[in-house]
N, C-alpha and C positions, 0 to 999 in steps of 0.2 A: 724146546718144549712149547715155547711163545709161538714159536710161527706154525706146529701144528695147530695148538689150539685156536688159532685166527682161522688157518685152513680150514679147518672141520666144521668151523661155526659158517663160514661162508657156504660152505656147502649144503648144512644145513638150512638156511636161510635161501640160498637158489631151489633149492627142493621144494622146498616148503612153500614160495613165489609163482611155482609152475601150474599151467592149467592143462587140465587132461585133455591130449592130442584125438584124442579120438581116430588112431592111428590103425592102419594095418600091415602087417609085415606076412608077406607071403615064405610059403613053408620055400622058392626059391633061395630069396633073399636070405634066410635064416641060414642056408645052408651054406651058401657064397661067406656069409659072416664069421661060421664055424670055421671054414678054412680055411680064411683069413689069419685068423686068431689062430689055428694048429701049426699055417705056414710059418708065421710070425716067430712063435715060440720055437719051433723046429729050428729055423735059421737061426736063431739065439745059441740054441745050442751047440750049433754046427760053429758059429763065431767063437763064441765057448772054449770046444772044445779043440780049436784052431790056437786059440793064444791063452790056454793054461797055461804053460810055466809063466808068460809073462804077465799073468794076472795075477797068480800066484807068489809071481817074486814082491808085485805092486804092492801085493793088500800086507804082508809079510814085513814089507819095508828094505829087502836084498835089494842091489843093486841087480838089472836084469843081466842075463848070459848075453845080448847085443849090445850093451855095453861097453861090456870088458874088453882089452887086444884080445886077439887070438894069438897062442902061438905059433911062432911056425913051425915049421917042422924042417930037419936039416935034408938038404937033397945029397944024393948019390951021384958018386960021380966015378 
């Protein structure tokens, strides 16, 4: 709770220190930006949804399924 409240107050305080840029963002750039941020969040989920169980076994506390032996299986002969 301590090092939030440090954080937000720093925050606050660079916010509050800043002078207005007198900036302009072109409607390209704005749109490069979106995509950025849609690719970004996309591939998160794509990672996501790549390593559920073993994110799933992580937050759970299970030992993951690459862990364990495998057994074998008996061959034919």
């Amino acid at each position: 709770m301590r090092r939030s409240t440090v954080a937000l107050l720093a925050g606050i305080v660079f916010l509050a220190g800043t002078l207005p840029a007198y900036a302009y963002v072109d409607p390209g750039t704005g749109s490069m930006l979106v995509q950025l941020l849609t690719g970004g969040v996309a591939g998160a989920l794509v990672l996501a949804r790549l390593y559920w169980r073993r994110l799933k076994d992580r937050i759970s506390g299970k030992a993951s399924a690459s862990s364990t032996p495998h057994e074998e299986q008996p061959t034919r002969q």
